[in-house]
PDB file as gemmi writes it, atoms N, CA and C in Angstrom:
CRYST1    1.000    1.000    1.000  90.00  90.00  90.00 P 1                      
ATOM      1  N   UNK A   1      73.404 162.296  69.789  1.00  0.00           N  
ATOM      2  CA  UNK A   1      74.741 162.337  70.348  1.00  0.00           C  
ATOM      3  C   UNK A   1      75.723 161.882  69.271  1.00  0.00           C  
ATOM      4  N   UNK A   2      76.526 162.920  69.195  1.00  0.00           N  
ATOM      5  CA  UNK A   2      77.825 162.141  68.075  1.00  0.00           C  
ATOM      6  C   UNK A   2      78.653 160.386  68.438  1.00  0.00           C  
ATOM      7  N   UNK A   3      79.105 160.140  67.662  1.00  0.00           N  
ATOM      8  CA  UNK A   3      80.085 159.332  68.295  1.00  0.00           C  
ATOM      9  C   UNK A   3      81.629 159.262  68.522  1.00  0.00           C  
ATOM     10  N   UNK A   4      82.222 158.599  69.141  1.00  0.00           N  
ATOM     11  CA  UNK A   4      83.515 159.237  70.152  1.00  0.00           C  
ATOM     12  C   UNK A   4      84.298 159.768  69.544  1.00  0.00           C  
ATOM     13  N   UNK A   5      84.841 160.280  69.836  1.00  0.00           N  
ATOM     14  CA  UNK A   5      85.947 161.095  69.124  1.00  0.00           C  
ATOM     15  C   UNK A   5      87.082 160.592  69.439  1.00  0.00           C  
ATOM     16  N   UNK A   6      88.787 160.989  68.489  1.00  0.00           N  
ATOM     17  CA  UNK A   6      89.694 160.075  69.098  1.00  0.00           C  
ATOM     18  C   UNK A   6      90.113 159.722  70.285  1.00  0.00           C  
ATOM     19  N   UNK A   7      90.171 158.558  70.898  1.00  0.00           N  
ATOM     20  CA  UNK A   7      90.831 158.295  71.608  1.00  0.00           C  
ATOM     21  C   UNK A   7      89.961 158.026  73.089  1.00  0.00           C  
ATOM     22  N   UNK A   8      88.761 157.884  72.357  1.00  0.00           N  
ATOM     23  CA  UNK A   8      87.811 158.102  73.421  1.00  0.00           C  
ATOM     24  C   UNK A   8      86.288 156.613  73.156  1.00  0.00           C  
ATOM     25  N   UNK A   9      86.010 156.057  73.918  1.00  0.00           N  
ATOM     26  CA  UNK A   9      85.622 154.784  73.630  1.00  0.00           C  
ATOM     27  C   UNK A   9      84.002 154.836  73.924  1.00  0.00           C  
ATOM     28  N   UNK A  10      83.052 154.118  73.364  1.00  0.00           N  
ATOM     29  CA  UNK A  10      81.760 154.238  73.690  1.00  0.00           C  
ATOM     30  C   UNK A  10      81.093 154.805  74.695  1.00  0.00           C  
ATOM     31  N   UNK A  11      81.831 153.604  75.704  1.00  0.00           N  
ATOM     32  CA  UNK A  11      81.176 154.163  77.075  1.00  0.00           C  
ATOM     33  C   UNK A  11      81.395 155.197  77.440  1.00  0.00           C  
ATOM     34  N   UNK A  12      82.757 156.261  76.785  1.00  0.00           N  
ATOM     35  CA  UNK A  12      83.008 157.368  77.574  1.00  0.00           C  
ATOM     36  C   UNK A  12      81.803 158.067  76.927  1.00  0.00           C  
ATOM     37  N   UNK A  13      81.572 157.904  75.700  1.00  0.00           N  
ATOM     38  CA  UNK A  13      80.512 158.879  75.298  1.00  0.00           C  
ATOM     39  C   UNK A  13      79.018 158.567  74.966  1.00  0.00           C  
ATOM     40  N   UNK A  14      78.604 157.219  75.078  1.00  0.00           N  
ATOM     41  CA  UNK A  14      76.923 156.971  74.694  1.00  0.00           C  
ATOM     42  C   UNK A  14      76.878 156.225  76.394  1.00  0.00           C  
ATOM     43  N   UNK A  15      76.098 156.859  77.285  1.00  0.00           N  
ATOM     44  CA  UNK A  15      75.474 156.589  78.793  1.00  0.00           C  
ATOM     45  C   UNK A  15      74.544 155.097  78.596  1.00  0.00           C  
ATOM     46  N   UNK A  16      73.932 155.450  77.078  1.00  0.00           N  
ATOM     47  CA  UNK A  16      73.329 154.010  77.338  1.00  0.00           C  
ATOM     48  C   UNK A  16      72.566 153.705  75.562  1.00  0.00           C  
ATOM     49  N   UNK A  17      72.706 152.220  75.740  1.00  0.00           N  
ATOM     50  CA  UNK A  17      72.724 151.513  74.151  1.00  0.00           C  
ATOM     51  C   UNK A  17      71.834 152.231  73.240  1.00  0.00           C  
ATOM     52  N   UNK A  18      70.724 152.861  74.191  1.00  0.00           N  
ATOM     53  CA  UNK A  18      69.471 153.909  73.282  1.00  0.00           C  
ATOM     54  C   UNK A  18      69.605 155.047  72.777  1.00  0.00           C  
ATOM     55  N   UNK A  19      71.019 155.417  72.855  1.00  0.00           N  
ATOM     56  CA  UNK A  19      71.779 156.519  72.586  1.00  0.00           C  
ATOM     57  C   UNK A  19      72.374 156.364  71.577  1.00  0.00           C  
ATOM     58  N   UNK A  20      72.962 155.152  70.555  1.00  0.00           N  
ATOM     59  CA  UNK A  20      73.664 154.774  69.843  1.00  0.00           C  
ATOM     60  C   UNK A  20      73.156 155.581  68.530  1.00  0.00           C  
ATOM     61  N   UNK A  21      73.971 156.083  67.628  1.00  0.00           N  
ATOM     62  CA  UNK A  21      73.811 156.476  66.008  1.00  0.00           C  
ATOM     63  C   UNK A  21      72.636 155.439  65.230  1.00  0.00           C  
ATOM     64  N   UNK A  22      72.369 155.516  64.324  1.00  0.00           N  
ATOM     65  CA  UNK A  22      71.682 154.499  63.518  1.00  0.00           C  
ATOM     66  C   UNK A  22      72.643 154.071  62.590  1.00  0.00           C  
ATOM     67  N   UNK A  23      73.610 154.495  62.309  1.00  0.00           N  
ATOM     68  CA  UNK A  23      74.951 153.704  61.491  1.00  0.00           C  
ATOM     69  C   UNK A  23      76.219 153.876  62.745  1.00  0.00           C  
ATOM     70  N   UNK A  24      76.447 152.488  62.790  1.00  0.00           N  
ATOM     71  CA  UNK A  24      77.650 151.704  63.447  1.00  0.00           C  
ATOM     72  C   UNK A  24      78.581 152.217  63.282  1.00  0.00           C  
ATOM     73  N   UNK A  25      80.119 152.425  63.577  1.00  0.00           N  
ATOM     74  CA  UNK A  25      81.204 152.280  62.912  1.00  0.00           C  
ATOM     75  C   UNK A  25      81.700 151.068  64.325  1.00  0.00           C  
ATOM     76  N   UNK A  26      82.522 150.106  64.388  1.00  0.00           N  
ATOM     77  CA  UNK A  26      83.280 149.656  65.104  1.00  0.00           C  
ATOM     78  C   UNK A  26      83.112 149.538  66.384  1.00  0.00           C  
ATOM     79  N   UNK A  27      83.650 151.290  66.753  1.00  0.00           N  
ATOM     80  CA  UNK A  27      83.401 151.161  68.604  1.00  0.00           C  
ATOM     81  C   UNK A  27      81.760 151.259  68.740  1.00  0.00           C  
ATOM     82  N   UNK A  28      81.022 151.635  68.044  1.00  0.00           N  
ATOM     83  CA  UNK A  28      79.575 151.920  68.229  1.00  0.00           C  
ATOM     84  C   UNK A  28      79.291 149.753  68.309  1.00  0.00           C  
ATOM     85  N   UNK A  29      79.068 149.694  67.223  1.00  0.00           N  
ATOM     86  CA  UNK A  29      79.132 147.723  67.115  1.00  0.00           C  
ATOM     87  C   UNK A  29      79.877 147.022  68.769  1.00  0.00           C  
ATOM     88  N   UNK A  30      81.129 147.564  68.779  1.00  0.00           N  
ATOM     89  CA  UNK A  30      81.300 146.547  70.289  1.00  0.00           C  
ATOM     90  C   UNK A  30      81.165 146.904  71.236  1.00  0.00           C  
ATOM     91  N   UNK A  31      80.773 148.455  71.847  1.00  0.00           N  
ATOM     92  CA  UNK A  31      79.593 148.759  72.647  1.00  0.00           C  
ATOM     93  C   UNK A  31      78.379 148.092  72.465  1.00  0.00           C  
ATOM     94  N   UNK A  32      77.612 147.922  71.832  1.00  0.00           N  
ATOM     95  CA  UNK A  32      76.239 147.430  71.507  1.00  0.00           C  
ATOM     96  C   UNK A  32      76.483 145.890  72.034  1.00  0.00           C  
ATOM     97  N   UNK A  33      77.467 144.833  70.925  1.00  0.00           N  
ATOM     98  CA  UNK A  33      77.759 143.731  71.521  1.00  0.00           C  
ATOM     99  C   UNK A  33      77.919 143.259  72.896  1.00  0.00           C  
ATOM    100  N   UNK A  34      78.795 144.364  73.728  1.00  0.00           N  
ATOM    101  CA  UNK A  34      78.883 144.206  75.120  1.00  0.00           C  
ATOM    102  C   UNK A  34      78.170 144.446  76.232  1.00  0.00           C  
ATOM    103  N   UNK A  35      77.139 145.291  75.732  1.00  0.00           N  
ATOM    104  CA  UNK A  35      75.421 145.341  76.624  1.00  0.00           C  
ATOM    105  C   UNK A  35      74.543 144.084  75.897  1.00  0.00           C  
ATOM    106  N   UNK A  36      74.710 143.725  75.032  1.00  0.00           N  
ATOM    107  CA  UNK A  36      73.754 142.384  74.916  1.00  0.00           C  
ATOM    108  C   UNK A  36      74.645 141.372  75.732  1.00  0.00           C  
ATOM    109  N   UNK A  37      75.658 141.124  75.801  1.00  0.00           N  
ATOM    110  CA  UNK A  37      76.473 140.043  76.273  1.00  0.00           C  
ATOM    111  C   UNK A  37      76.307 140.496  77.998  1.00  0.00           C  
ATOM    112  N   UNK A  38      75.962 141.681  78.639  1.00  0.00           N  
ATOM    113  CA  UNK A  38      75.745 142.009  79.748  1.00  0.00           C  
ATOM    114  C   UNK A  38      74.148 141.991  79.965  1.00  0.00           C  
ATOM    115  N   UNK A  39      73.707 141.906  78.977  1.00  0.00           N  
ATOM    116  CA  UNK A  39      71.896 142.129  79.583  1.00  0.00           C  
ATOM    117  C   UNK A  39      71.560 140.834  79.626  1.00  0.00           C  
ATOM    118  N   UNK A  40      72.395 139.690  79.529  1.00  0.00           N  
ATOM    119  CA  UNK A  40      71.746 138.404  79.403  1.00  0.00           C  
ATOM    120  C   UNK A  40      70.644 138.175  78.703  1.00  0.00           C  
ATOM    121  N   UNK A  41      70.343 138.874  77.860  1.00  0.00           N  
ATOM    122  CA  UNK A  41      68.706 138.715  77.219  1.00  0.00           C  
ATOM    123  C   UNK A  41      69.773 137.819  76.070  1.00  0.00           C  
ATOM    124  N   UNK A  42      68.611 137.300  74.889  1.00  0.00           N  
ATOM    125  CA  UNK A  42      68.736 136.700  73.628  1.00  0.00           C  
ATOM    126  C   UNK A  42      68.953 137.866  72.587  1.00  0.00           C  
ATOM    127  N   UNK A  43      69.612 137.499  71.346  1.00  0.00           N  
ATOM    128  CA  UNK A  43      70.232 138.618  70.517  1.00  0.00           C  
ATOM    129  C   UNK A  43      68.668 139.614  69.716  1.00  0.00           C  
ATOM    130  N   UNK A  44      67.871 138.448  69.611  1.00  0.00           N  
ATOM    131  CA  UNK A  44      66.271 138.730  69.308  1.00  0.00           C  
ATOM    132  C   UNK A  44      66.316 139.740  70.582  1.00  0.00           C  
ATOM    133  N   UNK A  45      65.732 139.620  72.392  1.00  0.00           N  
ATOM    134  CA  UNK A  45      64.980 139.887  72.754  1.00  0.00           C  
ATOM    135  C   UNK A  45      65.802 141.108  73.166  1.00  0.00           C  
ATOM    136  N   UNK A  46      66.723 141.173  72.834  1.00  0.00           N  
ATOM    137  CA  UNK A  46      67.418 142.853  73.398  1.00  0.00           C  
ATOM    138  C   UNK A  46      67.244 143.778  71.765  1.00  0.00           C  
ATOM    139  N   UNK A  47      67.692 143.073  70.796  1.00  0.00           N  
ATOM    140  CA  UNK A  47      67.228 144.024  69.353  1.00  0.00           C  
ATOM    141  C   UNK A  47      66.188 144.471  69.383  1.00  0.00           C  
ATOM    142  N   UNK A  48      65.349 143.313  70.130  1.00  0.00           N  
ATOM    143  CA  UNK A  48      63.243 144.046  70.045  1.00  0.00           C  
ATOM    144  C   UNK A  48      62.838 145.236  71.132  1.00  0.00           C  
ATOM    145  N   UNK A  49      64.253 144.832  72.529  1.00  0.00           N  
ATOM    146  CA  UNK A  49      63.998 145.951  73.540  1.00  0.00           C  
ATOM    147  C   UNK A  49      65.021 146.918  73.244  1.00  0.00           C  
ATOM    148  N   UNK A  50      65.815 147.096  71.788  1.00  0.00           N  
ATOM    149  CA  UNK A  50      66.227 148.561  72.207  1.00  0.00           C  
ATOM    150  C   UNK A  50      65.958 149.391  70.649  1.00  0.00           C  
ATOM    151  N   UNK A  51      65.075 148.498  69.937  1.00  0.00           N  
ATOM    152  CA  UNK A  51      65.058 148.852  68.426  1.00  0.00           C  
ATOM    153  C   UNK A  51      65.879 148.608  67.685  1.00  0.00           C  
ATOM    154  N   UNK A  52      66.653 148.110  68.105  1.00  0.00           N  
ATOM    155  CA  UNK A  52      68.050 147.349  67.104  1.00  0.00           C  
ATOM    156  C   UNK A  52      67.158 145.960  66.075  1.00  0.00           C  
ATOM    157  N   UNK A  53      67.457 146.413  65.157  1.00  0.00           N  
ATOM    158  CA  UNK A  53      67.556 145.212  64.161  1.00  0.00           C  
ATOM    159  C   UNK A  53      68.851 143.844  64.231  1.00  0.00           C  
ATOM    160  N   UNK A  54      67.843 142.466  64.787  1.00  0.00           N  
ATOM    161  CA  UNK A  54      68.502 141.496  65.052  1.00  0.00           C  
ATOM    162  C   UNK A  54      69.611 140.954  63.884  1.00  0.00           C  
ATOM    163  N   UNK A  55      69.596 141.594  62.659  1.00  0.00           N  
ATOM    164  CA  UNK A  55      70.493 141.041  61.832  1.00  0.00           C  
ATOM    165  C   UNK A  55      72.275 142.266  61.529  1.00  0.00           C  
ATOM    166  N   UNK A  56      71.093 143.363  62.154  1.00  0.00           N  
ATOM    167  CA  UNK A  56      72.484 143.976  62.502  1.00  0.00           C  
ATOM    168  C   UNK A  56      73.712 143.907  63.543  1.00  0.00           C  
ATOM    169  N   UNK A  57      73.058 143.031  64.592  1.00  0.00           N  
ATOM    170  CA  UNK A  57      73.669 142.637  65.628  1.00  0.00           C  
ATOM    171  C   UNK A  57      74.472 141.216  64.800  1.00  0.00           C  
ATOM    172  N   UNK A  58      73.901 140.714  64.367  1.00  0.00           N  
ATOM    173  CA  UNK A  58      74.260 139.350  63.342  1.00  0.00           C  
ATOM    174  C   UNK A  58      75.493 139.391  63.244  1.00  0.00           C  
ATOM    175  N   UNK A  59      75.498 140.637  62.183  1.00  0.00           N  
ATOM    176  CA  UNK A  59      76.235 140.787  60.937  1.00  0.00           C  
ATOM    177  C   UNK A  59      77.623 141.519  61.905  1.00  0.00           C  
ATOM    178  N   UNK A  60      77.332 142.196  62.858  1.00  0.00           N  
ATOM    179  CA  UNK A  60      78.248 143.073  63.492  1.00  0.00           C  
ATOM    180  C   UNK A  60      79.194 141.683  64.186  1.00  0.00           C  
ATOM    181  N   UNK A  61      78.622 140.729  64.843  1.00  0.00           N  
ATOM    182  CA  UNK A  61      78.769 139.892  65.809  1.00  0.00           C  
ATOM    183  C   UNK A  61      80.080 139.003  64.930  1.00  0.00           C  
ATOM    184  N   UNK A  62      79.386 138.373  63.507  1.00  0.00           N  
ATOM    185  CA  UNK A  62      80.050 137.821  62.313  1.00  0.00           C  
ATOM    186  C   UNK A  62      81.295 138.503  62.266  1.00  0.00           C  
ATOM    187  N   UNK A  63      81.267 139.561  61.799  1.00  0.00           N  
ATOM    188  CA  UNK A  63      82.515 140.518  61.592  1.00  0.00           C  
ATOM    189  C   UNK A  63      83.764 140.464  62.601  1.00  0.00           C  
ATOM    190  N   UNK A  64      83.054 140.957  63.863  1.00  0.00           N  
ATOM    191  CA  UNK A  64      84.589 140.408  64.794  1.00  0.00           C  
ATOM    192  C   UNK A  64      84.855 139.412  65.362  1.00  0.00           C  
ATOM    193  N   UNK A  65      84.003 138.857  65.170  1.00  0.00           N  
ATOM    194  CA  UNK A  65      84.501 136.957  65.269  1.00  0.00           C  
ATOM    195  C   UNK A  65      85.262 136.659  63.996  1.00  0.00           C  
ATOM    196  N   UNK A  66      85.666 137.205  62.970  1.00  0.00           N  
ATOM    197  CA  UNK A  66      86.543 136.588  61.849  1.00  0.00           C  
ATOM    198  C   UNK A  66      87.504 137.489  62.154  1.00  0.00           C  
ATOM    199  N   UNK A  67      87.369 138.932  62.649  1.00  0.00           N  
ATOM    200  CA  UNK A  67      88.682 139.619  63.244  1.00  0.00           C  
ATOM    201  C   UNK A  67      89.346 138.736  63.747  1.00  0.00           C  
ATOM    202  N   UNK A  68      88.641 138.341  64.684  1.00  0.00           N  
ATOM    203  CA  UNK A  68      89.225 137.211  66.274  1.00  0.00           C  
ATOM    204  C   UNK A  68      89.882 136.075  65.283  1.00  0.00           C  
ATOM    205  N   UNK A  69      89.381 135.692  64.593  1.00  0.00           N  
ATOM    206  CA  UNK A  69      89.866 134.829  63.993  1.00  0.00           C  
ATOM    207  C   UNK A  69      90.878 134.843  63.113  1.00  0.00           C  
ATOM    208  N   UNK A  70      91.766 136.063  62.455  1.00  0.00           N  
ATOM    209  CA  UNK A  70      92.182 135.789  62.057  1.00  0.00           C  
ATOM    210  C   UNK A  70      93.653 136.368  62.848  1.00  0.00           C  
ATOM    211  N   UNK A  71      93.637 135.984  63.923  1.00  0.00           N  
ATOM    212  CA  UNK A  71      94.715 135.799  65.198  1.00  0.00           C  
ATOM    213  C   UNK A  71      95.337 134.797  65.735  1.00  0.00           C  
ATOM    214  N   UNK A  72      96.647 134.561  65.325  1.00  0.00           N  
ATOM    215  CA  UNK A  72      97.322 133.809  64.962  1.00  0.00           C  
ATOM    216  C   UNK A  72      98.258 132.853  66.568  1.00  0.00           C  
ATOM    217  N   UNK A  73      98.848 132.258  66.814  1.00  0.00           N  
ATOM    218  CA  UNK A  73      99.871 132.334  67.974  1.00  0.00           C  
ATOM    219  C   UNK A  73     101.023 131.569  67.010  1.00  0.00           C  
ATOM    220  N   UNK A  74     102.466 131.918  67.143  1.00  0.00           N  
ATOM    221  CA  UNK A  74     103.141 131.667  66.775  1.00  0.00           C  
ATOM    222  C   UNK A  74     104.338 131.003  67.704  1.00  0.00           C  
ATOM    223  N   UNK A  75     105.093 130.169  67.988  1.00  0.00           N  
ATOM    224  CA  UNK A  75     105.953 129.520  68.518  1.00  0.00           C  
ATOM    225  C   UNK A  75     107.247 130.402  68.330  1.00  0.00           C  
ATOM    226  N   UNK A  76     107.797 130.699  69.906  1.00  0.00           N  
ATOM    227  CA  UNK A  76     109.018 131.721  69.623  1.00  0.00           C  
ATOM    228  C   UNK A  76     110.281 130.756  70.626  1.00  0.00           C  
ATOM    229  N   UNK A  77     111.334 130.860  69.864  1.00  0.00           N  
ATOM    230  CA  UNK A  77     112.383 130.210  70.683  1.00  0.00           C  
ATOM    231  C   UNK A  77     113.174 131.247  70.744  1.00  0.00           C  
ATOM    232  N   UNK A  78     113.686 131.385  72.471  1.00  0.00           N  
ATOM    233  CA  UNK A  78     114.785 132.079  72.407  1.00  0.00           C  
ATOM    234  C   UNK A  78     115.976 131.526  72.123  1.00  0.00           C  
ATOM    235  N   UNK A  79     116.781 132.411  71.764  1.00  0.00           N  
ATOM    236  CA  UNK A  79     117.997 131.801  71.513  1.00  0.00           C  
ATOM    237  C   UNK A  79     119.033 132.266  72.440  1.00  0.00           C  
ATOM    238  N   UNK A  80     119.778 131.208  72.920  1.00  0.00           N  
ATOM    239  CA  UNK A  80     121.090 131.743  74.196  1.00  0.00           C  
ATOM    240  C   UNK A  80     121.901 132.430  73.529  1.00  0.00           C  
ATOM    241  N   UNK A  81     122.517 133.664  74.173  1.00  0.00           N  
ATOM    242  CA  UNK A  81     122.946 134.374  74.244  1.00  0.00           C  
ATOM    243  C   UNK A  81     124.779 133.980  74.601  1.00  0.00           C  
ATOM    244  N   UNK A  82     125.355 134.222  73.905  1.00  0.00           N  
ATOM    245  CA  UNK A  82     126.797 133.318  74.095  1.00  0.00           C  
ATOM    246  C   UNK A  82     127.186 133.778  75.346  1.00  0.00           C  
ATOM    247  N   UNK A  83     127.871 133.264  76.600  1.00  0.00           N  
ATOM    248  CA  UNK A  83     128.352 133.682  77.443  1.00  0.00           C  
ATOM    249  C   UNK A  83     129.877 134.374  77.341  1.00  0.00           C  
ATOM    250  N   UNK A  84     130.085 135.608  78.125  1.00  0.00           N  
ATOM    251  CA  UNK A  84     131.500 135.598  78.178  1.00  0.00           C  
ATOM    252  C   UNK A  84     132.551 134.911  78.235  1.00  0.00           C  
ATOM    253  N   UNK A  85     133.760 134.870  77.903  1.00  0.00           N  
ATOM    254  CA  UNK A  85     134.731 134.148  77.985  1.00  0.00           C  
ATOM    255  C   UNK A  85     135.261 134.367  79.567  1.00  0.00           C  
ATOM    256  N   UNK A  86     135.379 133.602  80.198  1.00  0.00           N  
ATOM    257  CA  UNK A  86     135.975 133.607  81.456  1.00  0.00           C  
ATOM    258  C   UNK A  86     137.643 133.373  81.095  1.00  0.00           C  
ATOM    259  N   UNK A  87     138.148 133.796  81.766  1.00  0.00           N  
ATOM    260  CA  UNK A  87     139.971 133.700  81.121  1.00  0.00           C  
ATOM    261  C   UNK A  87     140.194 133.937  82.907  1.00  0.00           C  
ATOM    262  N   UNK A  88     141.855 133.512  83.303  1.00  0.00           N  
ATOM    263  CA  UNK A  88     142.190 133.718  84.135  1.00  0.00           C  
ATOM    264  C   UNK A  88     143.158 135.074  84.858  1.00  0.00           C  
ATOM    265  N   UNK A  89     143.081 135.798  83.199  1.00  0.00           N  
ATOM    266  CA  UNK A  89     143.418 136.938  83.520  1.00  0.00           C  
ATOM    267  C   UNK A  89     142.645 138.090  83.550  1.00  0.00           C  
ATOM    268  N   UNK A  90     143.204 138.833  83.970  1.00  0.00           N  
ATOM    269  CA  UNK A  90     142.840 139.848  84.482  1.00  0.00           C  
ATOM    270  C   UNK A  90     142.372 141.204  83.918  1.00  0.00           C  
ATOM    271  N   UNK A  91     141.183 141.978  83.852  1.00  0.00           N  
ATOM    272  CA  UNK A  91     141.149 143.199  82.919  1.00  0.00           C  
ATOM    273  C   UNK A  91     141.644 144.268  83.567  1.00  0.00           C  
ATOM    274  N   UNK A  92     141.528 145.296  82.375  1.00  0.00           N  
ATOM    275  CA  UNK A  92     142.240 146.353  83.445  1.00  0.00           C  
ATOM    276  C   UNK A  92     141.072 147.693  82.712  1.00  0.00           C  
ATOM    277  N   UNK A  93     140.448 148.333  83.756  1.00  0.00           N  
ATOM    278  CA  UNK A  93     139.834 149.502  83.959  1.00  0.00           C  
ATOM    279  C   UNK A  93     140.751 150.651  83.738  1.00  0.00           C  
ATOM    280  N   UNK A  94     139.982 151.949  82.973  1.00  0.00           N  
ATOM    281  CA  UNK A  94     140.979 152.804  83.267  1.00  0.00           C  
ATOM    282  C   UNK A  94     139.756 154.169  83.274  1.00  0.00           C  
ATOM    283  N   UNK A  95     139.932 154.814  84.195  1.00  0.00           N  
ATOM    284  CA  UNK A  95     139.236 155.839  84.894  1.00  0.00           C  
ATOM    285  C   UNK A  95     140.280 157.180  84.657  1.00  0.00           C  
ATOM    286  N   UNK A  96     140.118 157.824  83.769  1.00  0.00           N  
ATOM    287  CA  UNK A  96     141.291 158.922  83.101  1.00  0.00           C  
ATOM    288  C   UNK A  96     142.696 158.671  83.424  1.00  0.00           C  
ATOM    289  N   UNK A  97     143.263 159.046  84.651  1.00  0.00           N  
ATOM    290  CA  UNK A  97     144.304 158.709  84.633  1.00  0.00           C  
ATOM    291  C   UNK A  97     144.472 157.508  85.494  1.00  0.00           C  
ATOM    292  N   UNK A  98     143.780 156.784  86.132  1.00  0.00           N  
ATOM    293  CA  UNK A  98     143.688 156.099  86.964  1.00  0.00           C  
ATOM    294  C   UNK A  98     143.254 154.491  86.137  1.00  0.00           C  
ATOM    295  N   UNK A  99     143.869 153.986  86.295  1.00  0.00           N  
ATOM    296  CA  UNK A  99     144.166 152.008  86.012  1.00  0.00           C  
ATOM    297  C   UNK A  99     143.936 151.172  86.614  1.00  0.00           C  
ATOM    298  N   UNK A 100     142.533 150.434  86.897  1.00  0.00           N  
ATOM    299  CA  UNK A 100     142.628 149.599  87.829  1.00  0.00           C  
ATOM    300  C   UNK A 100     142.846 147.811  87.191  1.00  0.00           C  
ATOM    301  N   UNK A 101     143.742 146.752  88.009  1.00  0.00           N  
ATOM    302  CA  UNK A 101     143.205 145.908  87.300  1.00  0.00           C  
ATOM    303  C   UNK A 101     142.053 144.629  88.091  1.00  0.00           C  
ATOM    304  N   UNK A 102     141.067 144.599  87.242  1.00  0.00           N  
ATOM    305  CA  UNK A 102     140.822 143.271  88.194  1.00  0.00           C  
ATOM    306  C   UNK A 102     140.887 142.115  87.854  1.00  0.00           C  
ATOM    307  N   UNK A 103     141.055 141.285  89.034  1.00  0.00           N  
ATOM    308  CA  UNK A 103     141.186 140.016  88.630  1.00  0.00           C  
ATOM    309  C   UNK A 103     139.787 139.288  88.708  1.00  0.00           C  
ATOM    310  N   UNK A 104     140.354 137.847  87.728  1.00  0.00           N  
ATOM    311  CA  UNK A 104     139.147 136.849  87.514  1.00  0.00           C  
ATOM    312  C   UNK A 104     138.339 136.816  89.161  1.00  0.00           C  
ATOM    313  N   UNK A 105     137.017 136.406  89.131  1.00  0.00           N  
ATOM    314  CA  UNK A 105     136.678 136.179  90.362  1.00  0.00           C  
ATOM    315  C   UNK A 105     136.258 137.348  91.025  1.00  0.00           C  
ATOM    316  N   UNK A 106     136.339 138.772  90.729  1.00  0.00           N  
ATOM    317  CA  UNK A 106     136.399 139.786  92.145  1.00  0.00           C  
ATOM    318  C   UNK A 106     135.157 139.702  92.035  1.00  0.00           C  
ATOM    319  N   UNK A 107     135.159 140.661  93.448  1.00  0.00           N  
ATOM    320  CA  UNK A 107     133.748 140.885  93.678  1.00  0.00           C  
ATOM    321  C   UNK A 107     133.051 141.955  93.392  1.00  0.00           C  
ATOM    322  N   UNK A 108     131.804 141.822  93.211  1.00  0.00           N  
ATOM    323  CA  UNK A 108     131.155 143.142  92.515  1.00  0.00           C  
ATOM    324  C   UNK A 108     130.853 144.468  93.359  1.00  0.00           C  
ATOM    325  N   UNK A 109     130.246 143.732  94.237  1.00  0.00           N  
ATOM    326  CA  UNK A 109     130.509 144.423  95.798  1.00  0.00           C  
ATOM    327  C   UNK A 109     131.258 145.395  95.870  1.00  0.00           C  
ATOM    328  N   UNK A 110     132.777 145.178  95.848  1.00  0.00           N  
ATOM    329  CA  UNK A 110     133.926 146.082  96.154  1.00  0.00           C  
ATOM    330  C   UNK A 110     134.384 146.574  95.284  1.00  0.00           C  
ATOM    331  N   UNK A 111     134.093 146.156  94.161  1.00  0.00           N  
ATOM    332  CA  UNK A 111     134.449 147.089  92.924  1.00  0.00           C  
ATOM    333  C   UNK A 111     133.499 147.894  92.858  1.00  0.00           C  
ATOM    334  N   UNK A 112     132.160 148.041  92.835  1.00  0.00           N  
ATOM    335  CA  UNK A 112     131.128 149.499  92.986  1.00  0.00           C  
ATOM    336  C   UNK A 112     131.840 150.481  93.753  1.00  0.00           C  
ATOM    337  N   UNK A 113     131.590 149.632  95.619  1.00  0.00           N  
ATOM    338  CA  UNK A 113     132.673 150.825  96.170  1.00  0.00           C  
ATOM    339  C   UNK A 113     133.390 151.279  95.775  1.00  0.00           C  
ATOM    340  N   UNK A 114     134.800 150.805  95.075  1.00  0.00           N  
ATOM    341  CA  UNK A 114     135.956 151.682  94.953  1.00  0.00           C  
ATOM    342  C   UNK A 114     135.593 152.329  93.890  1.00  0.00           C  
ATOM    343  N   UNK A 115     134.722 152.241  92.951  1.00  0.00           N  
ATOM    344  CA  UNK A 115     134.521 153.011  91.663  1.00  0.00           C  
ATOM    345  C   UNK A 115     133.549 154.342  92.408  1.00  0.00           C  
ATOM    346  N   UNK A 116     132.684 153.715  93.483  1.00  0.00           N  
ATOM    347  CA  UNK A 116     131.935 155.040  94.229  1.00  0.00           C  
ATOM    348  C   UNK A 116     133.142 156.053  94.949  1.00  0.00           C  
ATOM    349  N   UNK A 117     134.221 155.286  95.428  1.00  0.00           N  
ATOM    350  CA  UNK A 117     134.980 156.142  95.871  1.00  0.00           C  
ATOM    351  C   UNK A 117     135.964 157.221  94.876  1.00  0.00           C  
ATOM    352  N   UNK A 118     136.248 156.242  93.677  1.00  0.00           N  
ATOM    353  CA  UNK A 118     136.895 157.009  92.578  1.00  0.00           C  
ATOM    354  C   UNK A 118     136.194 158.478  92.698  1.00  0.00           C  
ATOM    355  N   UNK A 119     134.915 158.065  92.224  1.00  0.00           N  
ATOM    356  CA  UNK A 119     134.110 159.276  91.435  1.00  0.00           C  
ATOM    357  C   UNK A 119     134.219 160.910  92.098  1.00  0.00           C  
ATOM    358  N   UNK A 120     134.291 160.630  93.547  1.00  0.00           N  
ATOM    359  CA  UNK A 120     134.020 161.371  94.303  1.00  0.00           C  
ATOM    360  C   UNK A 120     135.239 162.862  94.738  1.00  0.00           C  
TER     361      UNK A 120                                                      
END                                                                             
């Protein structure tokens, strides 16, 4: 059986670990890893039950544990965002020929409406 093609992950394509290539690449390695970590057996007693060589499991195992490792977390602060200026006057909208102004305070409510009513 080949192995996956893009975009397509072990399990979609090897039914079972005895199916695997005799050279690894990646998704072949963490398929393999994830039926030993599911067969509960020892890394020995599943290499001896599927013909896998226990140092290839080793060496595969080694490898993405220093992936894993070299994953970082970094400390992020947001930063506030300045607020608008509140002023006590008033803006003024203008809808082509039409000017509305509002004042500080309105409500949002009734300004949708009348802008739903503008449109119409």
């Amino acid at each position: 059986m080949l192995g996956p093609s893009r975009g397509q992950t072990c399990k979609q394509c090897y039914d079972h670990i005895d199916n695997l290539p005799d050279y690894w690449h990646e998704p072949e390695a963490r398929f393999a890893l994830g039926q030993l970590e599911l067969s509960g057996l020892t890394m020995a007693g599943f290499a001896r039950r599927h013909g896998i060589r226990v140092e290839k499991l080793r060496r595969w195992r080694r490898r993405l544990d220093a992936e894993r490792d070299d994953v970082r977390f970094v400390q992020l602060t947001v930063a506030q965002t300045p607020q608008a200026e509140v002023t006590d006057e008033p803006f003024r909208l203008r809808l082509g020929r039409i000017e509305i102004d509002v004042p500080p305070g309105f409500c949002e409510d009734d300004l949708a409406r009348l802008l739903g009513v503008l449109e119409c």
